[in-house]
Structure formats: C-alpha cells, structure tokens
PDB file of N, CA, C and O in Angstrom:
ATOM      1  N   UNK A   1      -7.806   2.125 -13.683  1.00  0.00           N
ATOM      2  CA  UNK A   1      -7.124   2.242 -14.960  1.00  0.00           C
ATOM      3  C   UNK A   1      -5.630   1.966 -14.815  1.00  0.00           C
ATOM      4  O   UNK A   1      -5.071   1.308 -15.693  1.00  0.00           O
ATOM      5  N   UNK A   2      -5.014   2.382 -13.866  1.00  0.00           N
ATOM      6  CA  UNK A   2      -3.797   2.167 -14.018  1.00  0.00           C
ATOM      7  C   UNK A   2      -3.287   0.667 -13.578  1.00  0.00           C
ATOM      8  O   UNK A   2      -2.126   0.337 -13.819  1.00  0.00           O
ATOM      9  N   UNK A   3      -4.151  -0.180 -12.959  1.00  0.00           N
ATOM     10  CA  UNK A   3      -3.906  -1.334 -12.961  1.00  0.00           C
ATOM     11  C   UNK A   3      -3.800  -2.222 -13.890  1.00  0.00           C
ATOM     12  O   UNK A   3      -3.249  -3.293 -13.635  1.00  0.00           O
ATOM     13  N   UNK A   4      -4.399  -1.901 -15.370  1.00  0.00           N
ATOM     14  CA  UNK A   4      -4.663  -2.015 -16.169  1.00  0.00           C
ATOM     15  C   UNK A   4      -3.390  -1.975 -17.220  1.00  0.00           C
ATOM     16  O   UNK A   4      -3.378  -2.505 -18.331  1.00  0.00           O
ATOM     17  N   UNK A   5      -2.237  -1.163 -16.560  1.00  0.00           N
ATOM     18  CA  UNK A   5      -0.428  -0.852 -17.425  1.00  0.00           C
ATOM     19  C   UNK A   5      -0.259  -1.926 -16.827  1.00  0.00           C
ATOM     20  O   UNK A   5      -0.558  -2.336 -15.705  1.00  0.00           O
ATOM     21  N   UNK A   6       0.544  -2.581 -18.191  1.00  0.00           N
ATOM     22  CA  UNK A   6       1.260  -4.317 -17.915  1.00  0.00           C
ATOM     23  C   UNK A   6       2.038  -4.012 -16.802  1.00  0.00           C
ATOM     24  O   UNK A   6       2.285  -2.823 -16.605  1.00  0.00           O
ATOM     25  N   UNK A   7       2.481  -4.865 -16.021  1.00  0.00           N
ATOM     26  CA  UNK A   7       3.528  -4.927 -15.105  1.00  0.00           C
ATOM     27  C   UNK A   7       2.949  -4.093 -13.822  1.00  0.00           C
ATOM     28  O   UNK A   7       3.324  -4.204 -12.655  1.00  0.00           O
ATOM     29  N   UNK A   8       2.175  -3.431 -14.222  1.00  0.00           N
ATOM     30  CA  UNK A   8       2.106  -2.717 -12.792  1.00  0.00           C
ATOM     31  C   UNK A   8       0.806  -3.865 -11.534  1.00  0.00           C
ATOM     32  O   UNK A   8      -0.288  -4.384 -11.759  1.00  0.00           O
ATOM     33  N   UNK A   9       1.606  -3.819 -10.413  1.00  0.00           N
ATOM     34  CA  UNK A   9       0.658  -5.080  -9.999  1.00  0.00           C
ATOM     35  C   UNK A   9      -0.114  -4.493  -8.603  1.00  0.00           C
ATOM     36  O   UNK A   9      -0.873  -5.186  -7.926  1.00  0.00           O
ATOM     37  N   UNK A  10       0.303  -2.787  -8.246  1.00  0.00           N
ATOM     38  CA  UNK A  10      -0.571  -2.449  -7.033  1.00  0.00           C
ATOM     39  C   UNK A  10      -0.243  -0.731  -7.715  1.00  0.00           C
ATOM     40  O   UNK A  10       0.773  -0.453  -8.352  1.00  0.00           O
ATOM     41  N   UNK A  11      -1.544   0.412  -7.338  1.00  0.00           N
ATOM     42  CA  UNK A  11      -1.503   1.595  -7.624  1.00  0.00           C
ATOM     43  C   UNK A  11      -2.231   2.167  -6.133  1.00  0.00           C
ATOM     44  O   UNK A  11      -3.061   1.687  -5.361  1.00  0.00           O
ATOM     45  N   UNK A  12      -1.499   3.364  -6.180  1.00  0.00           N
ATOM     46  CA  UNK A  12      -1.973   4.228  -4.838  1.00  0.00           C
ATOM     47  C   UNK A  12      -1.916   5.865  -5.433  1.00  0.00           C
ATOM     48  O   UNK A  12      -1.192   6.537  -6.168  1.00  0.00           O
ATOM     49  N   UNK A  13      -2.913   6.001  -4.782  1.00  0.00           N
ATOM     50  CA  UNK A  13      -3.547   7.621  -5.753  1.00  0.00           C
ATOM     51  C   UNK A  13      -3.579   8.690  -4.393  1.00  0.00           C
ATOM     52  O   UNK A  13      -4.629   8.859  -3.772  1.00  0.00           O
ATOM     53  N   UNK A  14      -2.233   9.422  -3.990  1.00  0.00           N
ATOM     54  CA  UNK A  14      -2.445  10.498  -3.077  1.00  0.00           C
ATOM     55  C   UNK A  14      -2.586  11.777  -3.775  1.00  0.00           C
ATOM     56  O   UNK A  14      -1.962  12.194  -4.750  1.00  0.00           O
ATOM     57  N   UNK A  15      -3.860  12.518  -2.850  1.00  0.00           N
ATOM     58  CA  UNK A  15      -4.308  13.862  -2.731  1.00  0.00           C
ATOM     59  C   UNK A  15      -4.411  14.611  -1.666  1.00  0.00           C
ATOM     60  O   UNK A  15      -4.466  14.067  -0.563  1.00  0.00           O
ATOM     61  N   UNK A  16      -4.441  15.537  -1.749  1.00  0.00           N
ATOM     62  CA  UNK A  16      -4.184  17.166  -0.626  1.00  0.00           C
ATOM     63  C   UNK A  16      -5.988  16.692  -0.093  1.00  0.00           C
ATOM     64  O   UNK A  16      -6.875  16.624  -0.945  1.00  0.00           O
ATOM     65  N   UNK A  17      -6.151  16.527   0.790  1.00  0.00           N
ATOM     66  CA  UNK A  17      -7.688  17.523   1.541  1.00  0.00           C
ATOM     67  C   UNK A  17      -7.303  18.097   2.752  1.00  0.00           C
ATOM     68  O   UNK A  17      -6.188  17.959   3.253  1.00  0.00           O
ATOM     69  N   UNK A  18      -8.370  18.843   3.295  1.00  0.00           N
ATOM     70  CA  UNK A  18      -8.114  19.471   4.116  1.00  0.00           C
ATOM     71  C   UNK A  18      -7.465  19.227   5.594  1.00  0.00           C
ATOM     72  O   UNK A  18      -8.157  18.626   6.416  1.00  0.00           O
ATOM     73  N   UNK A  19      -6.273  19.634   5.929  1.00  0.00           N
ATOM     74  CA  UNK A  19      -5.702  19.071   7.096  1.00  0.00           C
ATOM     75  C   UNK A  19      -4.652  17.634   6.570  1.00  0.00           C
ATOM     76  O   UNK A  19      -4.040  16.841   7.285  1.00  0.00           O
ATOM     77  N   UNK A  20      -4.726  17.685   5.397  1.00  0.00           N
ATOM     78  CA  UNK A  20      -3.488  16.492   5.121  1.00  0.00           C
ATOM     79  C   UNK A  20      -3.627  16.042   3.954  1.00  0.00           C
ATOM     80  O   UNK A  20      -3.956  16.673   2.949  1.00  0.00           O
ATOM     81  N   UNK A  21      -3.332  14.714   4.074  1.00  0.00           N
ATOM     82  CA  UNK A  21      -4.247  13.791   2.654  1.00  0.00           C
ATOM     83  C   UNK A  21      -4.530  12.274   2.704  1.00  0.00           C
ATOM     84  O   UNK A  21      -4.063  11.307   3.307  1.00  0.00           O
ATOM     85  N   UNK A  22      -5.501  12.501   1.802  1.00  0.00           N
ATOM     86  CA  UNK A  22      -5.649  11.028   1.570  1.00  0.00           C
ATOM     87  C   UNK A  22      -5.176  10.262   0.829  1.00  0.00           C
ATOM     88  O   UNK A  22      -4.604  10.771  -0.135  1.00  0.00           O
ATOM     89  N   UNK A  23      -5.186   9.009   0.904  1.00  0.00           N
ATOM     90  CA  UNK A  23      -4.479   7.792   0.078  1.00  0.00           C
ATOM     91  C   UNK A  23      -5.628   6.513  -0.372  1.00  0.00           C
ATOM     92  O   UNK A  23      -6.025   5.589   0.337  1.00  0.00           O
ATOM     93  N   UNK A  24      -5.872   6.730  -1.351  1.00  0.00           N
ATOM     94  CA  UNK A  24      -6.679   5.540  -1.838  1.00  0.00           C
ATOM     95  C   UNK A  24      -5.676   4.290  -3.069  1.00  0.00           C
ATOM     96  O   UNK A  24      -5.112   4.547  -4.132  1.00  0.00           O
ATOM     97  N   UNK A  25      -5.800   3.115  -2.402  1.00  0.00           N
ATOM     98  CA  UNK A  25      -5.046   2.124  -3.334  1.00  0.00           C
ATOM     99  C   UNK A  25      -5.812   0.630  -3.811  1.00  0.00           C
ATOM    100  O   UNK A  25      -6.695   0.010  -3.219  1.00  0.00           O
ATOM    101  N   UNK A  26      -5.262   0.377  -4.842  1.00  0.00           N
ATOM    102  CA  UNK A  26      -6.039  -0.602  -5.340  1.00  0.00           C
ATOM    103  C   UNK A  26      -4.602  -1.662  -5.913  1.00  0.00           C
ATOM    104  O   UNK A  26      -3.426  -1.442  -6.202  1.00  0.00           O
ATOM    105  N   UNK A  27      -5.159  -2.411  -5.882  1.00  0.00           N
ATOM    106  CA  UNK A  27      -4.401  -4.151  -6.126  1.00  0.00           C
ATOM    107  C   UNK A  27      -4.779  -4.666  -6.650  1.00  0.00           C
ATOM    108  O   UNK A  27      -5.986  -4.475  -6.799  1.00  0.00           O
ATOM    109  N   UNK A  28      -4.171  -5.728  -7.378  1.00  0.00           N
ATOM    110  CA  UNK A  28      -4.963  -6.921  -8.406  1.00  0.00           C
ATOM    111  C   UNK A  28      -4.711  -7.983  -7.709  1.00  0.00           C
ATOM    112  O   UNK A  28      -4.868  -9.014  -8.363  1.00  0.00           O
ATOM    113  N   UNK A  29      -4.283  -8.180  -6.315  1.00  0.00           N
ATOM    114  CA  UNK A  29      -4.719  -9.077  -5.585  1.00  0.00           C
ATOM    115  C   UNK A  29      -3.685 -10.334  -4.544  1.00  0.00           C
ATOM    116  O   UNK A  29      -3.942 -11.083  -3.602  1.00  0.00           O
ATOM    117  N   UNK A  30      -2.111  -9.920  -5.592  1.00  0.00           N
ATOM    118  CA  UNK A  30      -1.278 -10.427  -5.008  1.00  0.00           C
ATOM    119  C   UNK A  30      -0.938  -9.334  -3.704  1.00  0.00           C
ATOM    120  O   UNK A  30      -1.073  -9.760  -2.557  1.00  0.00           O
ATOM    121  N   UNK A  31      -0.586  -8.213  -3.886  1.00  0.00           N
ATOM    122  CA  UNK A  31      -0.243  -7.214  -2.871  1.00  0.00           C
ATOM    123  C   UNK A  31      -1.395  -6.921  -1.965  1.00  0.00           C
ATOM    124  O   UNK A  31      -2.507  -6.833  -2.485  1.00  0.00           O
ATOM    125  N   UNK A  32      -1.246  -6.727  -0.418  1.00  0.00           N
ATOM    126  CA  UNK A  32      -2.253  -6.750   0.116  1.00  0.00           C
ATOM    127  C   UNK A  32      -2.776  -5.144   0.569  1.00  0.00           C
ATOM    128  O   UNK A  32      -2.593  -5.009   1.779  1.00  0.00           O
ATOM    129  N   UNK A  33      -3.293  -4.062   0.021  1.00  0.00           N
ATOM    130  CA  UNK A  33      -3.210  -2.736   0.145  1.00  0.00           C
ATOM    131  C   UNK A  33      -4.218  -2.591   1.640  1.00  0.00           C
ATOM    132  O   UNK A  33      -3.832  -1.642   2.322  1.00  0.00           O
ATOM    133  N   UNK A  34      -5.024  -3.104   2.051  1.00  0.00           N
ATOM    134  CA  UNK A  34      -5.400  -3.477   3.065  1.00  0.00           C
ATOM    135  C   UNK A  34      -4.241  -3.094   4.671  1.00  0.00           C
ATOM    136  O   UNK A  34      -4.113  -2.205   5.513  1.00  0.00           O
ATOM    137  N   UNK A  35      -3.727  -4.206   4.377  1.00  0.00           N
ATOM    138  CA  UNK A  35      -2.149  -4.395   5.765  1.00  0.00           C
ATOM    139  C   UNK A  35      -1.512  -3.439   5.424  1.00  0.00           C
ATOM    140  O   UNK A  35      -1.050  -2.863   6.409  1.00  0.00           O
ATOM    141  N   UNK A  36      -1.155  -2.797   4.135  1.00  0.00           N
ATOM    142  CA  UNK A  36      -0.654  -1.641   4.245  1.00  0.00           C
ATOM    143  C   UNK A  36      -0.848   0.013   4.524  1.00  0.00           C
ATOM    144  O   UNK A  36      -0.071   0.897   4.886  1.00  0.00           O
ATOM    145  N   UNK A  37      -1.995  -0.013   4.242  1.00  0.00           N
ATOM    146  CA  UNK A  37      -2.552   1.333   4.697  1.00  0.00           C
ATOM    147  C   UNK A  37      -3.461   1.517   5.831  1.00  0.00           C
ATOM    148  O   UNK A  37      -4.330   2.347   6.103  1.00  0.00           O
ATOM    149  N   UNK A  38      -2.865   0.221   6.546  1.00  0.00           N
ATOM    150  CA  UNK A  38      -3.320  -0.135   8.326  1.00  0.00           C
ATOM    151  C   UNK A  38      -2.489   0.987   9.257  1.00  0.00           C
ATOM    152  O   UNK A  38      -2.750   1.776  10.165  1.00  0.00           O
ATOM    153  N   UNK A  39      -0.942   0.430   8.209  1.00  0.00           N
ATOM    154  CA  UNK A  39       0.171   0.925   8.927  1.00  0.00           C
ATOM    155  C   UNK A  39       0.173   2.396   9.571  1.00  0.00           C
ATOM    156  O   UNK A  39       0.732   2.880  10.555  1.00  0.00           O
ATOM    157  N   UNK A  40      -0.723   2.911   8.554  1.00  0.00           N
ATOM    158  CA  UNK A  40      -1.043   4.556   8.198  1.00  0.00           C
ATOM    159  C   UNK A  40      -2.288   4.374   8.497  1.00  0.00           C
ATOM    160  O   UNK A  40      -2.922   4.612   7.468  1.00  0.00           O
ATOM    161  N   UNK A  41      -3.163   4.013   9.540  1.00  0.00           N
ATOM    162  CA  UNK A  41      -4.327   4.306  10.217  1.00  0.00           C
ATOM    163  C   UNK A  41      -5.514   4.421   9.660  1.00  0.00           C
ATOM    164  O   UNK A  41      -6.434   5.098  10.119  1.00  0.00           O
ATOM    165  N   UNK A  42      -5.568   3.307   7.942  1.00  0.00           N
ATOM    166  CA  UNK A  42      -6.389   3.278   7.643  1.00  0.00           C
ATOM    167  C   UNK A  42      -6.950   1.928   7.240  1.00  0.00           C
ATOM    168  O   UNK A  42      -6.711   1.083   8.104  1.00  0.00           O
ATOM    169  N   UNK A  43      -7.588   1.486   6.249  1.00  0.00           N
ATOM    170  CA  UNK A  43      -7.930   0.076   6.041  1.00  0.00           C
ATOM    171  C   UNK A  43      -8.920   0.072   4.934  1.00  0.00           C
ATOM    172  O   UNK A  43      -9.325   1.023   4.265  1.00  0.00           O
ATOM    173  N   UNK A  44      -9.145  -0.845   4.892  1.00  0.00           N
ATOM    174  CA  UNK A  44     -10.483  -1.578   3.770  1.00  0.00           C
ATOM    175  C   UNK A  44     -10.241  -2.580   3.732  1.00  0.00           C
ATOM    176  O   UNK A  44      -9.734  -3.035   4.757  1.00  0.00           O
ATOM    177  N   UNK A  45     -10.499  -3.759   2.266  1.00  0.00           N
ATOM    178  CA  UNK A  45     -10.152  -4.671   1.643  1.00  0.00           C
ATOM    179  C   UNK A  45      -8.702  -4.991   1.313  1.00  0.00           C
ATOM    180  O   UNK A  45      -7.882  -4.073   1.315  1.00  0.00           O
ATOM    181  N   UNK A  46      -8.264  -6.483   0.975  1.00  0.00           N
ATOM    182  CA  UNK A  46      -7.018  -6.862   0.124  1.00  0.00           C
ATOM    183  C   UNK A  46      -6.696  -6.364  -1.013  1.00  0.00           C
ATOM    184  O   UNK A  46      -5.512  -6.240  -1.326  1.00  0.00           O
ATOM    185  N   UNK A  47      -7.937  -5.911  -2.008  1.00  0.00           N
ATOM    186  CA  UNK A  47      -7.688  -5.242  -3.128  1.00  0.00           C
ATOM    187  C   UNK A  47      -7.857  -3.816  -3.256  1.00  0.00           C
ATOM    188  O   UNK A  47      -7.135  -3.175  -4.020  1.00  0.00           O
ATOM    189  N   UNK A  48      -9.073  -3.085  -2.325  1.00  0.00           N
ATOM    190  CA  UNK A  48      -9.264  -1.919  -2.522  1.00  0.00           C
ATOM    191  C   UNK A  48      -9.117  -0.721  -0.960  1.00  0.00           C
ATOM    192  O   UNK A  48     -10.000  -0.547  -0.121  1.00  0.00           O
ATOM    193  N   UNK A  49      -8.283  -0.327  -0.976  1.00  0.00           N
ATOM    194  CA  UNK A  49      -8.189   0.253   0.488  1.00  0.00           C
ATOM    195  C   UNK A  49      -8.157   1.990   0.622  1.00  0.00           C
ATOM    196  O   UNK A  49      -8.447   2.768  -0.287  1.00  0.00           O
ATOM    197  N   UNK A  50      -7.753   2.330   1.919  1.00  0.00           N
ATOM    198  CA  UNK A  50      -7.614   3.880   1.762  1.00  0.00           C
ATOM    199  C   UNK A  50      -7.303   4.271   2.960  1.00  0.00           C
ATOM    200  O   UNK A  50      -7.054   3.296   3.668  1.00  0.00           O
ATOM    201  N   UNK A  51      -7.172   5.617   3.697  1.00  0.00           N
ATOM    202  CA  UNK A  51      -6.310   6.083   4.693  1.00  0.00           C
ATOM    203  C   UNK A  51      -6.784   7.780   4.327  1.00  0.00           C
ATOM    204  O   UNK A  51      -7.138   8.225   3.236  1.00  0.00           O
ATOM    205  N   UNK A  52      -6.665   8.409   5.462  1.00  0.00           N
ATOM    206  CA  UNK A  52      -6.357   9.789   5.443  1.00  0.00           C
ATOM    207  C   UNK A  52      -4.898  10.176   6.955  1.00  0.00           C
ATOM    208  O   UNK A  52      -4.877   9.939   8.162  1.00  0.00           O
ATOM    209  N   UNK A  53      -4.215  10.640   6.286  1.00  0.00           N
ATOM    210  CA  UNK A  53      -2.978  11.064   7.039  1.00  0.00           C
ATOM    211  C   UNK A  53      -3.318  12.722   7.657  1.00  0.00           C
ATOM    212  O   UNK A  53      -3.318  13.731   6.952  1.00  0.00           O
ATOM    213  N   UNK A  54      -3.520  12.690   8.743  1.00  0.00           N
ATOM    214  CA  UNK A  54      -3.759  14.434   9.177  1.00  0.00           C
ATOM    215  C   UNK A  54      -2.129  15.078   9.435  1.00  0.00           C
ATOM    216  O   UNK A  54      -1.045  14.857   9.977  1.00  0.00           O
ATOM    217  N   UNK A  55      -2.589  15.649   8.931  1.00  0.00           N
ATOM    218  CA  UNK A  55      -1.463  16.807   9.284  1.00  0.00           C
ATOM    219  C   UNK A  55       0.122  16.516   8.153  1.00  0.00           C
ATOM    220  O   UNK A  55       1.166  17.168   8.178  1.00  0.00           O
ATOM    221  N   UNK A  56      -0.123  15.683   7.528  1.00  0.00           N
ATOM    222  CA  UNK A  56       1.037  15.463   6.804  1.00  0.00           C
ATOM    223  C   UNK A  56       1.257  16.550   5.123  1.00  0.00           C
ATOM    224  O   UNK A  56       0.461  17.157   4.408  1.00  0.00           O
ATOM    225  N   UNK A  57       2.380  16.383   5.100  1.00  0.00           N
ATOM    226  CA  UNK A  57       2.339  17.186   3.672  1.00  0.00           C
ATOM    227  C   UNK A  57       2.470  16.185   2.524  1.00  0.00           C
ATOM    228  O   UNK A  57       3.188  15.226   2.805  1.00  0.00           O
ATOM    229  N   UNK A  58       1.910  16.185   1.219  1.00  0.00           N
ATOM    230  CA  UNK A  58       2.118  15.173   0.199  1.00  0.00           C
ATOM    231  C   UNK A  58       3.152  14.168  -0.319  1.00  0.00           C
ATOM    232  O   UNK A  58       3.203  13.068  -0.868  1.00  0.00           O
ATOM    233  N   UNK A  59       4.104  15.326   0.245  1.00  0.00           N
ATOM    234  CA  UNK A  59       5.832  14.177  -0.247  1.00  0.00           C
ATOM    235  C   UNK A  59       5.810  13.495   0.539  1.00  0.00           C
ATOM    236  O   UNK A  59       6.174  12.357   0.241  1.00  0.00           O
ATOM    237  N   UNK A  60       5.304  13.793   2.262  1.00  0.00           N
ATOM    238  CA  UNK A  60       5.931  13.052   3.169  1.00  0.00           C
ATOM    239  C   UNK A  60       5.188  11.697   3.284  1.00  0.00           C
ATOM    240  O   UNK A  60       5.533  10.679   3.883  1.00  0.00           O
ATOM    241  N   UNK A  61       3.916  11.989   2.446  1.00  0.00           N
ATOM    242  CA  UNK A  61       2.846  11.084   2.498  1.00  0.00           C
ATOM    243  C   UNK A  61       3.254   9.639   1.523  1.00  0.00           C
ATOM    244  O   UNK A  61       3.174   8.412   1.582  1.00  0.00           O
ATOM    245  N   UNK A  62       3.733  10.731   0.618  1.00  0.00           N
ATOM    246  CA  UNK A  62       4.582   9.428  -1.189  1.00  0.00           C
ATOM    247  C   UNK A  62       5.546   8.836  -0.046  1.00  0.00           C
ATOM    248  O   UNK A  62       5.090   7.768   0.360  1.00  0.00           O
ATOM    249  N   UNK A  63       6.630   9.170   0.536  1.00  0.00           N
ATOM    250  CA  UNK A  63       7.413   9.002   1.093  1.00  0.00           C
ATOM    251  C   UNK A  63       7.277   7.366   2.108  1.00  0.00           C
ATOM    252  O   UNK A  63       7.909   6.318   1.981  1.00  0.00           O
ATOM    253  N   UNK A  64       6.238   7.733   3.036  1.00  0.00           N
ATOM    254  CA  UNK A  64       5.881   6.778   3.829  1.00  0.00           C
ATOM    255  C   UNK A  64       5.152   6.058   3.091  1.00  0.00           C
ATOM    256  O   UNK A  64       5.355   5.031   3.739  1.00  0.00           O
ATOM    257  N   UNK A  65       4.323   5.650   2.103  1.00  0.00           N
ATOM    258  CA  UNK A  65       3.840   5.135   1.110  1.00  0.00           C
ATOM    259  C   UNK A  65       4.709   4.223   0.623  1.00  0.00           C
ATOM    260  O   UNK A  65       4.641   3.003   0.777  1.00  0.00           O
ATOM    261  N   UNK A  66       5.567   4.867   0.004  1.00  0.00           N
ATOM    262  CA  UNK A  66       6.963   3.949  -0.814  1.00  0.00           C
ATOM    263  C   UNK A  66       7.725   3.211   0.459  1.00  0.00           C
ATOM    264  O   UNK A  66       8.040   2.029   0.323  1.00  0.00           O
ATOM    265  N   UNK A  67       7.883   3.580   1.117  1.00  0.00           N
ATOM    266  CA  UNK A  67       8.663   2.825   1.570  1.00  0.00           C
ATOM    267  C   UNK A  67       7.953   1.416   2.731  1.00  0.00           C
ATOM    268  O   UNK A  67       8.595   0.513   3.268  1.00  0.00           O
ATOM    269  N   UNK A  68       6.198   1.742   2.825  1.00  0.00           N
ATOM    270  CA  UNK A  68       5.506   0.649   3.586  1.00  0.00           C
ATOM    271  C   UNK A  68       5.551  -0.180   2.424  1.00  0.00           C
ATOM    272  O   UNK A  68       5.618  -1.379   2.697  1.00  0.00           O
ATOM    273  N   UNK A  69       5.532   0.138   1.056  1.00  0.00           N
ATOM    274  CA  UNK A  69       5.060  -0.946   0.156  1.00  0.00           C
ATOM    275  C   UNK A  69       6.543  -1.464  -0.266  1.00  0.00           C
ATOM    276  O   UNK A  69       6.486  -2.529  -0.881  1.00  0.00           O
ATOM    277  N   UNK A  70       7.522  -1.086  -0.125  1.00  0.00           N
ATOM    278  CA  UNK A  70       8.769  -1.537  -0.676  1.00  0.00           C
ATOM    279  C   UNK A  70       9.034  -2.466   0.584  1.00  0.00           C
ATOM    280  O   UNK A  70       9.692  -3.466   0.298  1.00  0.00           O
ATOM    281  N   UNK A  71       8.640  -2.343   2.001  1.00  0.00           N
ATOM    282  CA  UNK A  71       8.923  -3.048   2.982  1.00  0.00           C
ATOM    283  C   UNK A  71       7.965  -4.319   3.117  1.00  0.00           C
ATOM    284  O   UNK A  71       8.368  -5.312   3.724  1.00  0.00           O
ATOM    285  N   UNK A  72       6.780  -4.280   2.586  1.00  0.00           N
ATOM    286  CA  UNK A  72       5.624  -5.284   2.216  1.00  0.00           C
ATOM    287  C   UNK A  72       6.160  -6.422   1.528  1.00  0.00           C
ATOM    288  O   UNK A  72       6.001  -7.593   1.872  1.00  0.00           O
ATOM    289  N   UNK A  73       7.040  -5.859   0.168  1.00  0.00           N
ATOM    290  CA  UNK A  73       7.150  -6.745  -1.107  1.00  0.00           C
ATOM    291  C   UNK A  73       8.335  -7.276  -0.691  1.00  0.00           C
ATOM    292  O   UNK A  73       8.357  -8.479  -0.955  1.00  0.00           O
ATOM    293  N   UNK A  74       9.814  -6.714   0.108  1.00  0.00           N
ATOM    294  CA  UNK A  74      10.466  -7.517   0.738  1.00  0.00           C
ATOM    295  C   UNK A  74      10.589  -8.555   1.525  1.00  0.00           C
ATOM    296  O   UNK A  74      11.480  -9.403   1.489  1.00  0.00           O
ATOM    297  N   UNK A  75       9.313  -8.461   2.539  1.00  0.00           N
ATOM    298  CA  UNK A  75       8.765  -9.320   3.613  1.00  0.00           C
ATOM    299  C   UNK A  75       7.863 -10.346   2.663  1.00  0.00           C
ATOM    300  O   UNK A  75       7.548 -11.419   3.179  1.00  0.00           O
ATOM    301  N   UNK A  76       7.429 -10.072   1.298  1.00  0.00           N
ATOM    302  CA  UNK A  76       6.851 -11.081   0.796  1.00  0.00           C
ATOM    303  C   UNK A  76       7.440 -12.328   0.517  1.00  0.00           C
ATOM    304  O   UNK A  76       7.386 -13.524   0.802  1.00  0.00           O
ATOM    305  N   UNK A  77       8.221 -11.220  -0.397  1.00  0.00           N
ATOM    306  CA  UNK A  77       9.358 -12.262  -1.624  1.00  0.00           C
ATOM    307  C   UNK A  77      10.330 -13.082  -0.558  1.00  0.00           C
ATOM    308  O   UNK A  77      10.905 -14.037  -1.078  1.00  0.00           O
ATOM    309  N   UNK A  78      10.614 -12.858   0.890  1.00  0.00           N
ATOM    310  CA  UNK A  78      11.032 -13.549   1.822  1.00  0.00           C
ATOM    311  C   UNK A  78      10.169 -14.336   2.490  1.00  0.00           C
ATOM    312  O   UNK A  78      10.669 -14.774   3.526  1.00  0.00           O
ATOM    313  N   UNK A  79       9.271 -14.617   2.329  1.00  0.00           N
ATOM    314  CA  UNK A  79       8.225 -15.378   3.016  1.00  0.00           C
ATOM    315  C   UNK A  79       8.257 -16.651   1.749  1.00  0.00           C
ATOM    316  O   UNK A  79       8.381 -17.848   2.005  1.00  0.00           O
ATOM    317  N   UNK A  80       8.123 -16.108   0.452  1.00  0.00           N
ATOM    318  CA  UNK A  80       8.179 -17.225  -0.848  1.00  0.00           C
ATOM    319  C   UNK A  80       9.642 -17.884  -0.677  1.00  0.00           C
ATOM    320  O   UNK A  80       9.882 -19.015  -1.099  1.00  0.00           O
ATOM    321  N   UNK A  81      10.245 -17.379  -0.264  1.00  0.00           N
ATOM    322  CA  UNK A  81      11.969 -18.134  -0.868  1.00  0.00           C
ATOM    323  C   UNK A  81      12.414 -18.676   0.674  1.00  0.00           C
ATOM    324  O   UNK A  81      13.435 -19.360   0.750  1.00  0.00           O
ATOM    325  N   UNK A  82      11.784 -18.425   1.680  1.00  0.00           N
ATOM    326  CA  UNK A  82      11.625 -19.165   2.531  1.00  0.00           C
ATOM    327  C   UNK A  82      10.587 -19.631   3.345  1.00  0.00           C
ATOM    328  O   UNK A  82      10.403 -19.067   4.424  1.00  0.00           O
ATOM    329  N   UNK A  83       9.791 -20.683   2.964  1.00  0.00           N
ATOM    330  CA  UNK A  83       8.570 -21.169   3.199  1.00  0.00           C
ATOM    331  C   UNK A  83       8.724 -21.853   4.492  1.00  0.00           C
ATOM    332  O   UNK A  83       9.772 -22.499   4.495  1.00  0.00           O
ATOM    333  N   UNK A  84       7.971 -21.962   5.746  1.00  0.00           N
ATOM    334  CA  UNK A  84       7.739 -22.453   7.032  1.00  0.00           C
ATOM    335  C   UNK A  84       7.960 -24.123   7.018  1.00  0.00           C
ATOM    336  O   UNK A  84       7.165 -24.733   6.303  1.00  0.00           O
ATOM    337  N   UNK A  85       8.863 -24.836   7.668  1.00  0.00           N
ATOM    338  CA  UNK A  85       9.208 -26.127   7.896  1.00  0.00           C
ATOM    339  C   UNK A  85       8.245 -26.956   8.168  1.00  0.00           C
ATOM    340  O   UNK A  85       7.618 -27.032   9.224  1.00  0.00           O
ATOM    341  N   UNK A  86       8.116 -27.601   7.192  1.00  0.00           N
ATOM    342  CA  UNK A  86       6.803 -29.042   7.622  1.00  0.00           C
ATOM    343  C   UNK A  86       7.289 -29.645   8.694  1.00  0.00           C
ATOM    344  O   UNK A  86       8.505 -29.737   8.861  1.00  0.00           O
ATOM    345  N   UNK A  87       6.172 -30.260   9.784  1.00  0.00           N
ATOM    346  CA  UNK A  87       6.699 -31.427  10.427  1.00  0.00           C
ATOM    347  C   UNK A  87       6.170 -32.769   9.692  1.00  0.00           C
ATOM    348  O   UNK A  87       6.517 -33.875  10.104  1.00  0.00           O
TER     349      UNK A  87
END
C-alpha cells in the first residue's frame, strides 16, 4: 500500500520481535531493496526483501536503514550522471 503514495518509490516496514527486529521492504523496482538489506544480513529479491537485526533497538535499526538507503540512492544518481567510458 504504501508504494502505492505518488512519489514514494521504495518502503521499509520495521518491527520489534524478539531479540531485535525485523525489516521487511518493498520497491517498485528502480531501488534495489535486495543489495540493501544484504548490508544488514539479510536478502531476498530486487523488489521484495527483508532482514532481522539481533540485538538492535528500533531507532538504531530506522537509523542504519536511512542511512544504507540514502547511501544506495547517492551511489545511484552517481552511477547515472556518470556513466562508464565506451571504448
């Protein structure tokens, strides 16, 4: 559903379970939620992924969250505005 709010182009849904939490995220396909919730020891698909963090507390979880995906979309938008040299 929330992929579904204009503009929004990747959503990640953290919750408390026991011993930490989990992170489930979903994409519409440009963002790769996959490579990102590798970072954090988990995985799936390009569009639909997930992770459980042990021992972490929820902020710290948003925390590392925001800032793998803010470091993703930087490394993107630099990959577009500088594209690899043909020979």
């Amino acid at each position: 559903m929330l992929l579904n709010i204009e503009g929004v182009r990747v959503s990640f849904v953290l919750f408390p379970i026991e011993g930490g939490v989990a992170v489930s995220a979903r994409s519409q396909g440009d963002i790769n939620v996959q490579v990102i919730l590798e970072e954090l020891g988990g995985g799936g698909h390009q569009t639909v992924a997930g992770a459980q963090l042990k021992g972490a507390a929820i902020e710290d979880a948003k925390s590392r969250v925001t800032e793998l995906v803010a470091k993703y979309i930087k490394e993107s938008d630099s990959r577009e505005t500088n594209p690899p040299a043909r020979s």
